[in-house]
C-alpha positions, 0 to 999 in steps of 0.5 A, spaced: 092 794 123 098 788 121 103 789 125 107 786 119 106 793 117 107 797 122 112 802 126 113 799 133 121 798 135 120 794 142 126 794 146 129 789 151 133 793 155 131 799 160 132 806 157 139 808 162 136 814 164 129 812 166 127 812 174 120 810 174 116 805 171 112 809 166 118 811 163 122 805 161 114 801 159 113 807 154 120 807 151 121 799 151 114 799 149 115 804 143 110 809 145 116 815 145 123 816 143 129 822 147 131 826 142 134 830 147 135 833 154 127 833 156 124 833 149 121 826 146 117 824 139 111 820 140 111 814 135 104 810 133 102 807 139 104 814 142 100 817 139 094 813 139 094 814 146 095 822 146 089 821 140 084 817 146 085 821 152 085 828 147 078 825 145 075 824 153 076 830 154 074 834 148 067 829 150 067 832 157 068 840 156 064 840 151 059 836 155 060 843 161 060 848 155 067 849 154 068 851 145 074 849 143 079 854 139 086 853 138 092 859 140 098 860 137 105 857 141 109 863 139 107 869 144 108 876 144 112 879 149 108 885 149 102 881 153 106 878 158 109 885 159 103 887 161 101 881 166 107 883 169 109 875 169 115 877 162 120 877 168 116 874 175 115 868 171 123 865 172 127 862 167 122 856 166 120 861 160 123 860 153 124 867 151 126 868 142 127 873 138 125 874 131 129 877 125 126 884 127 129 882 134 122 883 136 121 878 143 116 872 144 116 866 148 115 859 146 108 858 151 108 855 158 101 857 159 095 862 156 092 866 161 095 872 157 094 870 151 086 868 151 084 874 154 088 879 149 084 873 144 077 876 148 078 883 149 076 886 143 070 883 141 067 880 148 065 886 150 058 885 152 055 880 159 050 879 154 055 875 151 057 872 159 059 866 161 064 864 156 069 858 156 074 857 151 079 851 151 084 848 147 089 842 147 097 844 145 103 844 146 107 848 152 114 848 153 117 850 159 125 850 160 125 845 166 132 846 170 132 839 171 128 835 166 126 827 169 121 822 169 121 821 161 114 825 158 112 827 166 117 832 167 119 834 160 120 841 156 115 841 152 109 837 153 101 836 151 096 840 155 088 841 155 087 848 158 081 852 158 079 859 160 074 863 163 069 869 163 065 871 167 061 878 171 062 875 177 064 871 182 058 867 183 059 866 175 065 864 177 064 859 181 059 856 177 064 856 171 069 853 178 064 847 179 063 846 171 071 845 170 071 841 177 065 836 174 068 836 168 075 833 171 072 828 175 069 825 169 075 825 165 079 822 170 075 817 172 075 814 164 083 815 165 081 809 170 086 813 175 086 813 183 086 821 185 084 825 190 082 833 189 087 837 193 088 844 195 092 847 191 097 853 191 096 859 186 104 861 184 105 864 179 099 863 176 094 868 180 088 868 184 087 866 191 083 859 190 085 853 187 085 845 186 090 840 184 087 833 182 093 829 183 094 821 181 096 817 186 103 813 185 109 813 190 113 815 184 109 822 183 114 828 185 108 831 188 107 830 196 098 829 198 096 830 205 090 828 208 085 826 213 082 819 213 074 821 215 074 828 212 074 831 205 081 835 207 087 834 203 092 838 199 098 839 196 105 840 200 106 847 198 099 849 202 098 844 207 094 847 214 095 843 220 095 844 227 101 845 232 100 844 238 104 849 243 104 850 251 102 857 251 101 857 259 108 856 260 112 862 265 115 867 261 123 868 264 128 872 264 132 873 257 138 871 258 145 871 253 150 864 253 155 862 251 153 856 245 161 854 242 160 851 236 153 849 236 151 852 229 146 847 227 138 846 231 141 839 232 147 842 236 144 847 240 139 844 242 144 837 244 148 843 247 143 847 252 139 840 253 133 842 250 128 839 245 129 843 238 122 846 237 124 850 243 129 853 238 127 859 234 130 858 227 133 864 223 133 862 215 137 868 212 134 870 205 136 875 200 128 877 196 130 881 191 136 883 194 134 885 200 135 882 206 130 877 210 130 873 216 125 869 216 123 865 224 120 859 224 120 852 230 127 849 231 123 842 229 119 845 222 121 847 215 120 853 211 115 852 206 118 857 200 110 856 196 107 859 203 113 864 203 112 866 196 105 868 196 106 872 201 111 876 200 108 876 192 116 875 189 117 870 183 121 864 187 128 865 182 129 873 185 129 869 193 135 866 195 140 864 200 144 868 203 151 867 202 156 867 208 160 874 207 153 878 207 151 875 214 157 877 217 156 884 214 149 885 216 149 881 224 157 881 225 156 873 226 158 867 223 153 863 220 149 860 225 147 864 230 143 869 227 137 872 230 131 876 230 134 881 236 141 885 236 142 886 228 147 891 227 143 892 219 136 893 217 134 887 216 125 885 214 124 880 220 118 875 218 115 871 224 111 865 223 105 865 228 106 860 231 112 863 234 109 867 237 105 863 241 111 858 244 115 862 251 122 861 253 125 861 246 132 859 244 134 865 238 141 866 235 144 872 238 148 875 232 153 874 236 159 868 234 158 863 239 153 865 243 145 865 242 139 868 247 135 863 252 128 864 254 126 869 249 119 872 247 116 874 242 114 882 244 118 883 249 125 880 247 125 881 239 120 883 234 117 882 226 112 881 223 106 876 223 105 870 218 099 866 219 102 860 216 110 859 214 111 852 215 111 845 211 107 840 214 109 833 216 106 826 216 103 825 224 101 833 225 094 834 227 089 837 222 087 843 224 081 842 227 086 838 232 081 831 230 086 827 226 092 827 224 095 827 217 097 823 213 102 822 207 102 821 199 106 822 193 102 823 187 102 826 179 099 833 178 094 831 171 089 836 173 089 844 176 083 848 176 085 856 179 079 861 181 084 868 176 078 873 179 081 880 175 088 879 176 089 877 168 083 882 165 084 888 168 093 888 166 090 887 159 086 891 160 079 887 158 072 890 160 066 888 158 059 893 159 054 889 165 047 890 165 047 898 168 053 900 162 058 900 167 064 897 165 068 891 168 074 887 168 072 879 166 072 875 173 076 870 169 077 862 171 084 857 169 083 850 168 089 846 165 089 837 164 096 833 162 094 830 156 102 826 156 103 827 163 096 823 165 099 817 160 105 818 165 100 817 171 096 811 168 102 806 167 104 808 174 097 805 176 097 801 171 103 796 171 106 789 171 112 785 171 112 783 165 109 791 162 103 795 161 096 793 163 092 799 158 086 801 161 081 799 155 079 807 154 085 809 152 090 803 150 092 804 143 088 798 141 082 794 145 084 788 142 091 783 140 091 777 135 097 773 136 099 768 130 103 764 132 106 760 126 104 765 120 106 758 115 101 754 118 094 755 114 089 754 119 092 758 124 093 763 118 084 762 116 082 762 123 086 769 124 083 772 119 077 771 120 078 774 128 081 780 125 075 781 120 070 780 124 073 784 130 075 789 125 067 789 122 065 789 129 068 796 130 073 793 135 081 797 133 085 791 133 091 789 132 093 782 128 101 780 130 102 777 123 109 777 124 115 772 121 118 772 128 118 767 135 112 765 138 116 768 145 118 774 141 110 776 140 108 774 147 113 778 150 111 784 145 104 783 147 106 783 155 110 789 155 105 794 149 099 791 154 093 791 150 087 789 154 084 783 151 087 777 146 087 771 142 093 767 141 092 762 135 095 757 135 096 749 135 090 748 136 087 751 130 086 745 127 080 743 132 077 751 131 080 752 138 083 759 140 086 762 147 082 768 150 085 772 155 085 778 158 091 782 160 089 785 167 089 777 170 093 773 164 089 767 165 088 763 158 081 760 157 081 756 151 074 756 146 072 755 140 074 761 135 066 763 135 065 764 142 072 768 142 070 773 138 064 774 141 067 774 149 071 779 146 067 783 142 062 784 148 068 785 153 070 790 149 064 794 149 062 793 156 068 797 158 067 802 153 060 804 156 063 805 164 
């Protein structure tokens, strides 16, 4: 390819709007262009990355025995209906209508939509496992689009699906996906960790997150250092350590003017704030909820969400005049003992095990001390409701977590029959019973992984592409298009590379020698030759883009480093 004849609008600027570095390289360096709030077009250099990491992972699901297909964006009311996610699944749903004022949405996922795809003429476990996918595009109504392509309305994405006749062939079909992600993103050239993952809206009690490190990610990463665990914020496990060898007193009411806040309370009874049982005040569904977690800890909404089985826009806070009506109080010293309305108490275990707590007496100014679960105030249990911190104990109580931000580019969930038995799918097993498909989901950020490796995979001066994935693996400079023997000898490069099979790009443009190197930094392509001056002794400048250094050598050799570079990287 000439660059004389190409489409590639570079820009010296950042973008206004841009927050992380993959945003500002991919439109500075002509990747991508806003047409609006969240929504982008890919321009040629864009889309030949979309094109290379599309082509890794068609390679490595068909490898695992996944057969591509290609479903309609458009969805039918009907079958989300029956999943029962047409109004669980929130308002990051685009719901349209037709002229016949029928309902569809615009796809955030596939679940619905593949197995209504099955069910009808999969109907044997003769024709067992199966495993379907495709690479569309999705659309979700983000509340607040941010980080360019990483978080945008719609965006590209590889999803796959699923049957089998039981969970030991879903597990089987798990590990395939799980094997599969691994290659595709060791050929992305990514640092990732394989995390646990929170099911959410999609269903299923197993999941995995494969997450790309960068401090930018919006995803939080625990893990521990000398073991396997790790996993994402909102499922997070860790040990909290309690005295529960610690004297029960007697409860007692006091007096705790203007102290609202943990902190206040805990300053004004000179305690420390884990001895403080925080009341968070809810409204699920229009109910009220009081939920008792340490002073010290965060409610975790995901782990409050998965028990309560809500979608997360049918919770919210509680507004000011409900906790009047229901505790009598002001804000702020509401608690799980003396409500004057019925109210759902929801205690965190570990609040179970702390002695002599301090709880908000539902009563203006005043909170209980030493108040013990059982005797003093009742509720009922939650294994886990808390947000882990940096520094908590591992479960087994052997290391401590620690923290790291990462980009969500892979997810894999274990659906069991969540999805086929709503749509009615069934299938005859070998007795001639029927059976609802044991299903799987298996999802990959196609333009969100190109998010991930610029984030990795930056400099100052622009993009270091990864060879697998650049949009070309090579990159002539012609630095005086009018001198004759630089033009000679970068033909003859661009021509041989070209026989050679190598994507090439020959910058043959009337520009600066300054404007063509500051445009080949920022676009990143991995390898490059410059001609230049010293073409008349048949020299040439080799460097490649991850370490800048320039070799100067003759035009033939060039070629040849070039060439055998290139395809050594293609073969890792």
């Amino acid at each position: 390819m000439r660059l004389s004849n190409y489409y590639m609008p570079t820009l010296r600027d950042d973008p206004q709007d841009a927050e992380t570095q993959s945003h500002k390289l991919l439109v500075r360096g002509a990747f991508i262009r806003k047409t609006s709030s969240g929504v982008y077009s890919y321009l040629p250099l864009g889309m030949k990355v979309i094109n290379k990491i599309e082509n890794i992972v068609r390679k490595s699901m068909e490898k695992y025995d996944s057969i591509e297909v290609s479903t309609s964006v458009l969805q039918s009311k009907d079958i989300w209906e029956k999943s029962g996610r047409w109004q669980n699944f929130g308002p990051e749903m685009f719901k349209i209508k037709d002229r016949h004022d029928r309902e569809f949405c615009l796809g955030p996922t596939a679940e619905e939509q593949f197995t209504n795809l099955i069910k009808d003429e999969l109907n044997s476990y003769k024709q067992l496992p199966l495993n379907l996918y495709q690479i569309v595009s999705k659309f979700r109504d983000e509340k607040r689009p941010r980080f360019g392509i990483n978080r945008s309305r719609d965006f590209i994405m590889k999803d796959a699906y699923s049957f089998d006749v039981d969970m030991e062939g879903l597990e089987k079909s798990y590990q395939k996906m799980w094997d599969a992600y691994v290659e595709v993103f060791d050929a992305l050239d990514l640092d990732y960790k394989i995390v646990e993952g929170d099911s959410g809206a999609m269903g299923g009690n197993i999941s995995h997150e494969f997450m790309a490190l960068a401090e930018t990610g919006e995803g939080e990463i625990f893990y521990t250092e000398n073991s396997n665990y790790a996993a994402t914020d909102e499922s997070a496990k860790f040990f909290l350590e309690v005295d529960e060898n610690e004297k029960e007193k007697e409860l007692e009411l006091v007096e705790t003017k203007d102290a609202k806040t943990i902190e206040e309370v805990s300053n004004f009874l000179k305690i420390d704030e884990n001895k403080c049982a925080k009341a968070v005040d809810l409204l699920v569904q229009g109910e009220p909820v009081f939920v008792i977690v340490p002073g010290d800890r965060e409610l975790n909404m995901a782990k409050l969400i998965s028990y309560l089985q809500v979608p997360e826009h049918e919770i919210e806070m509680m507004d000011d005049e409900t906790i009047k009506k229901i505790t009598g109080a002001e804000p702020g010293f509401t608690g799980p003992k003396d409500l004057k309305e019925d109210v759902r108490v929801i205690v965190d275990k570990s609040i179970t095990r702390y002695k002599n707590m301090v709880i908000g007496a539902n009563k203006t100014d005043h909170h209980y001390i030493n108040a013990n679960y059982k005797r003093d105030f009742d509720g009922e249990v939650c294994e886990d409701l808390l947000t882990a911190k940096e520094g908590d104990l591992s479960q087994d109580g052997k290391e401590k977590l620690q923290l790291a931000r990462g980009i969500e580019v892979g997810n894999i969930f274990q659906l069991g029959t969540k999805y086929s038995e709503s749509l009615e799918a069934y299938f005859l097993d070998e007795n001639g019973k029927q059976k609802p498909f044991i299903m799987g989901s298996y999802g990959i950020g196609i333009t969100r992984s190109i998010s991930a490796i610029i984030e990795q995979h930056y400099d100052e001066n622009g993009i270091i592409w990864p060879t697998k994935v650049a949009p070309f693996e090579a990159w002539i400079t012609l630095v005086n298009k009018n001198n004759e023997e630089q033009k000679e000898i970068a033909e003859k490069i661009y021509n041989k590379l070209l026989d050679a099979g190598i994507e090439v790009m020959l910058d043959d443009r009337k520009e600066r020698a300054g404007v063509k190197f500051n445009d080949r930094d920022l676009v990143g392509v991995p390898y490059r030759i410059t001609v230049g001056k010293d073409a008349k002794d048949d020299m040439v400048e080799f460097s490649k883009r991850s370490d800048m250094e320039n070799l100067k050598m003759p035009t033939d050799e060039a070629i040849e480093k070039i060439i055998s570079s290139i395809k050594d990287d293609l073969c890792k």
